[in-house]
C-alpha positions as protocol buffer text, in pm:
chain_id: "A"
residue {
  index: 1
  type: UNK
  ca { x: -3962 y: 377 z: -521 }
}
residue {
  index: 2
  type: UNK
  ca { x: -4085 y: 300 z: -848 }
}
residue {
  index: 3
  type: UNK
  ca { x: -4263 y: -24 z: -878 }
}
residue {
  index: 4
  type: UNK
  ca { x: -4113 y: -140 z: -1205 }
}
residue {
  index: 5
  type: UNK
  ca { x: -3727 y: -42 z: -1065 }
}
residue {
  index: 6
  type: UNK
  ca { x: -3815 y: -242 z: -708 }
}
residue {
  index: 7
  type: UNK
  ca { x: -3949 y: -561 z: -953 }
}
residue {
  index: 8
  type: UNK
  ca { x: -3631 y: -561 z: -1147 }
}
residue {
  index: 9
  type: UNK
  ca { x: -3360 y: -542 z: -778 }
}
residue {
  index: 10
  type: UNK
  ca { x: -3587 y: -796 z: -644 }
}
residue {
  index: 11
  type: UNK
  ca { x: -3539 y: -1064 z: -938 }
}
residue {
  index: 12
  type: UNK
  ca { x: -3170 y: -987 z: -902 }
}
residue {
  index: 13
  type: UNK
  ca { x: -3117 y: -1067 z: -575 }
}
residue {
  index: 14
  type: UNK
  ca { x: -2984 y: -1421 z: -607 }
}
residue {
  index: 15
  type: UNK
  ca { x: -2793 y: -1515 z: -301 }
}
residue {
  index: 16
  type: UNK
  ca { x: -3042 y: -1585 z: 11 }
}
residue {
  index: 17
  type: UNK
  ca { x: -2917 y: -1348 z: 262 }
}
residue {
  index: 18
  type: UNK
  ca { x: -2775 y: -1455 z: 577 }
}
residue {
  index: 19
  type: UNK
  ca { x: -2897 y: -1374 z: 915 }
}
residue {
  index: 20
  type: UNK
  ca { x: -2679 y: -1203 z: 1124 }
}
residue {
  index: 21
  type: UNK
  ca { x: -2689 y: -860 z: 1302 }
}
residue {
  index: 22
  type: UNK
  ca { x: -2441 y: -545 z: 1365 }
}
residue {
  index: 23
  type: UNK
  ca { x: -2214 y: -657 z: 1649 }
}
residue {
  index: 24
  type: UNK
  ca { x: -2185 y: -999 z: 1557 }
}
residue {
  index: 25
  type: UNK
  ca { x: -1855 y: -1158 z: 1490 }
}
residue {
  index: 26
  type: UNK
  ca { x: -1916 y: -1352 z: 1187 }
}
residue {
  index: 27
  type: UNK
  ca { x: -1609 y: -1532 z: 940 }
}
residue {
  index: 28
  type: UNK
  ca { x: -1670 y: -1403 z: 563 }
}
residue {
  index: 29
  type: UNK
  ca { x: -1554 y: -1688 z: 318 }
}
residue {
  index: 30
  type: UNK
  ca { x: -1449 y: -1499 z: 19 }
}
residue {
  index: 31
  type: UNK
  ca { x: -1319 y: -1605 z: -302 }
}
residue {
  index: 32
  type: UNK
  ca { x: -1061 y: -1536 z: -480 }
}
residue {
  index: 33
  type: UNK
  ca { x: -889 y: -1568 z: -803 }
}
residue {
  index: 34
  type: UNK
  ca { x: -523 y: -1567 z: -849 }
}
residue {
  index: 35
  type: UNK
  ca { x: -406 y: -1642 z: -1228 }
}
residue {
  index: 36
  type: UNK
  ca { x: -675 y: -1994 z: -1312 }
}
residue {
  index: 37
  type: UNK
  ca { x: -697 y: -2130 z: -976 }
}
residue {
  index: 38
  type: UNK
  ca { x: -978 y: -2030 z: -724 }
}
residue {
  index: 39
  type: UNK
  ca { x: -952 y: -2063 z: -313 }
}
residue {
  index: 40
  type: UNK
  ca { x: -1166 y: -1945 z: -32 }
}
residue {
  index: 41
  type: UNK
  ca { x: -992 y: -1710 z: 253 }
}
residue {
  index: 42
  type: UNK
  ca { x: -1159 y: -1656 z: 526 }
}
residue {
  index: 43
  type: UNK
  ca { x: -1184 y: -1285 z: 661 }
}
residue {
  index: 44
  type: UNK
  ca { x: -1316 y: -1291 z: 1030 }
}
residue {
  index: 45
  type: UNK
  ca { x: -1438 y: -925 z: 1258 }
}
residue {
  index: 46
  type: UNK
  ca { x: -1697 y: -796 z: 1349 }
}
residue {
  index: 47
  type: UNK
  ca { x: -1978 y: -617 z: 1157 }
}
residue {
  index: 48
  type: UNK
  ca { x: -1987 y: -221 z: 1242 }
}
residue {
  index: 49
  type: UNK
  ca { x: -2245 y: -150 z: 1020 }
}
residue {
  index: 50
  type: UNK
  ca { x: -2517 y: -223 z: 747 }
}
residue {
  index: 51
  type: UNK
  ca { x: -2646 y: -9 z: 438 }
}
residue {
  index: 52
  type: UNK
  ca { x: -2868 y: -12 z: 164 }
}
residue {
  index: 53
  type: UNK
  ca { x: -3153 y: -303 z: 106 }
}
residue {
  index: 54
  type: UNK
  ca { x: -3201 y: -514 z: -255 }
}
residue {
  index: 55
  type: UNK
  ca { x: -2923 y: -551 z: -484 }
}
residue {
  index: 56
  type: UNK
  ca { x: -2778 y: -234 z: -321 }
}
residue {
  index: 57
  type: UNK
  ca { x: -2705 y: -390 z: 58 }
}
residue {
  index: 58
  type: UNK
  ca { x: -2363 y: -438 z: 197 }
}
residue {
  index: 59
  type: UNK
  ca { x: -2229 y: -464 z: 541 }
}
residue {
  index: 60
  type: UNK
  ca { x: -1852 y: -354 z: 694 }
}
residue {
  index: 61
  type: UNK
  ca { x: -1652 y: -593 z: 882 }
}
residue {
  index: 62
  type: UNK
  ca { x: -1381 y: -438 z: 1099 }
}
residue {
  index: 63
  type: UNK
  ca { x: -1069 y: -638 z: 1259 }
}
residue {
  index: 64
  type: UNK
  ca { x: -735 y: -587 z: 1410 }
}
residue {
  index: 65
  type: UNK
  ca { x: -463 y: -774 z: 1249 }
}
residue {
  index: 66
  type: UNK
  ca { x: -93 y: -654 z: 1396 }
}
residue {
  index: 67
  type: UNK
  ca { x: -237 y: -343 z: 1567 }
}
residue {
  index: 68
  type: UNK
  ca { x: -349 y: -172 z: 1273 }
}
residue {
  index: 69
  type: UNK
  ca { x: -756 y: -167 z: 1235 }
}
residue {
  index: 70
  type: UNK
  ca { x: -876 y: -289 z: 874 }
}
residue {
  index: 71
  type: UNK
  ca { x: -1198 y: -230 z: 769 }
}
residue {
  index: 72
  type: UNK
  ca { x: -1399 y: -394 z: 480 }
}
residue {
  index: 73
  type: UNK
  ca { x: -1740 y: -325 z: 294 }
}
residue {
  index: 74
  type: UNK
  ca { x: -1897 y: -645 z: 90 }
}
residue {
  index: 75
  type: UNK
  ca { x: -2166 y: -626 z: -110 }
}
residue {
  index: 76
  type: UNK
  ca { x: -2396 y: -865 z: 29 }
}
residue {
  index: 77
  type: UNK
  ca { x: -2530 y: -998 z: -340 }
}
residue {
  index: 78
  type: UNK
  ca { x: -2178 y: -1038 z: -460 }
}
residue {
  index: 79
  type: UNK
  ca { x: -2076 y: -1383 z: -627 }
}
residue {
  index: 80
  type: UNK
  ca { x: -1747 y: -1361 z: -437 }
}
residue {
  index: 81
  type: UNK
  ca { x: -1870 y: -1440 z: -106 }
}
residue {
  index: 82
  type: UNK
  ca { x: -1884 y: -1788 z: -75 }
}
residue {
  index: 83
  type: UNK
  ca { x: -2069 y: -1786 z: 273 }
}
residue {
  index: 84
  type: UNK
  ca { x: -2134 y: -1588 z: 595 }
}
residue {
  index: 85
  type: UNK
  ca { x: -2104 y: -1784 z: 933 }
}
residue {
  index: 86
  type: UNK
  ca { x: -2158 y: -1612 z: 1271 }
}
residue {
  index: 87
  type: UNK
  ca { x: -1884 y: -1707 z: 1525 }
}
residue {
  index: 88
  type: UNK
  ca { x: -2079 y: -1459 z: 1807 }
}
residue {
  index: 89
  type: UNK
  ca { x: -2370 y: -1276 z: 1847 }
}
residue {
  index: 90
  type: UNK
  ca { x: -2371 y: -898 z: 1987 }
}
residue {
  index: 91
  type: UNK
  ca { x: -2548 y: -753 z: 2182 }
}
residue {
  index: 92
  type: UNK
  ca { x: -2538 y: -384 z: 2071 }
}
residue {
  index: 93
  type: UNK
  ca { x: -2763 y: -17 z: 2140 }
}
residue {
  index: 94
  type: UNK
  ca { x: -2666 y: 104 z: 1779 }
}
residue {
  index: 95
  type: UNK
  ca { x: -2689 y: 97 z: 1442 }
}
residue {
  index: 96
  type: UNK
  ca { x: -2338 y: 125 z: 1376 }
}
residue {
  index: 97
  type: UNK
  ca { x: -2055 y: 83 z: 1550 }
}
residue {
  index: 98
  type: UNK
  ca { x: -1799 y: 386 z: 1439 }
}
residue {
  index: 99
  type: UNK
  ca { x: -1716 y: 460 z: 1790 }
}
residue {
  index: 100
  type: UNK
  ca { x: -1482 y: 133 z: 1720 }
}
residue {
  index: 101
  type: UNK
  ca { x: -1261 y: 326 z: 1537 }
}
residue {
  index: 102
  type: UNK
  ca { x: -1138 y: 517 z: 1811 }
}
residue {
  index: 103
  type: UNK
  ca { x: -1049 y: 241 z: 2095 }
}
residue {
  index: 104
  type: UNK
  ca { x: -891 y: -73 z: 2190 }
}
residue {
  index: 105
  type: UNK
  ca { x: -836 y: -321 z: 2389 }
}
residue {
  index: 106
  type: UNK
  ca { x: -1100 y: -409 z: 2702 }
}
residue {
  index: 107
  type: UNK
  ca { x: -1319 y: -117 z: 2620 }
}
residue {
  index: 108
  type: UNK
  ca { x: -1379 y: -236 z: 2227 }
}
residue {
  index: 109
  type: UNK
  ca { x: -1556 y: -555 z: 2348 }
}
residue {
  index: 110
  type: UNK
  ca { x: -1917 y: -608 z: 2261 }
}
residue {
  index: 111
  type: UNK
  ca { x: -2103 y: -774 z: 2543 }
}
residue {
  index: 112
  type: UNK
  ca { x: -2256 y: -1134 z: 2388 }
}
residue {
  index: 113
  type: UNK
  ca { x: -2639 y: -1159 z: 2332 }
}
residue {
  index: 114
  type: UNK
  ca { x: -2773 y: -1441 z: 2513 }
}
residue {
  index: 115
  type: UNK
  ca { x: -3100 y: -1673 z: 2345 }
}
């Protein structure tokens, strides 16, 4: 990558990134506007997968709400998330976790890392 390019995505990256891995089950705080008033919602799942690095990075949350799968991508530099928290760590063999998509139930648990 260019030097001059990197320089400029690093002096954008604002927000101190929060540690957290794929497999974790981590509660997004996002914000959001309706009309003049702001308020914080909380979107909770787990995080299938992570992309990009810089400016560029984002990470997808996936959860079941009433049986349907919904899937999300923030950008991880975005002034809409208010904060990342992780509720559980995973303990996972992959980069991303697509294979998700396709079960339920027992067999879409994610065994818990221990410290």
């Amino acid at each position: 990558m260019n030097p001059v390019v990197a320089k400029i995505g690093k002096e954008q990256c604002t927000k101190e990134v929060s540690v957290f891995n794929i497999g974790d089950t981590v509660n997004v705080n996002v914000k959001i506007k309706e009309g003049t008033k702001e308020r914080i919602q909380v979107y909770s799942g787990t995080v299938i997968g992570r992309d990009g690095y810089g400016v560029a990075e984002t990470f997808t949350v996936r959860r079941v709400a009433f049986g349907e799968g919904i899937e999300r991508v923030f950008p991880m530099q975005s002034p809409n998330i208010a904060g990342i928290e992780v509720i559980r760590s995973g303990k996972t063999r992959r980069a991303k976790l697509y294979y998700l998509r396709d079960i339920s139930g027992k067999k879409a648990r994610i065994k818990e890392r221990r410290v």
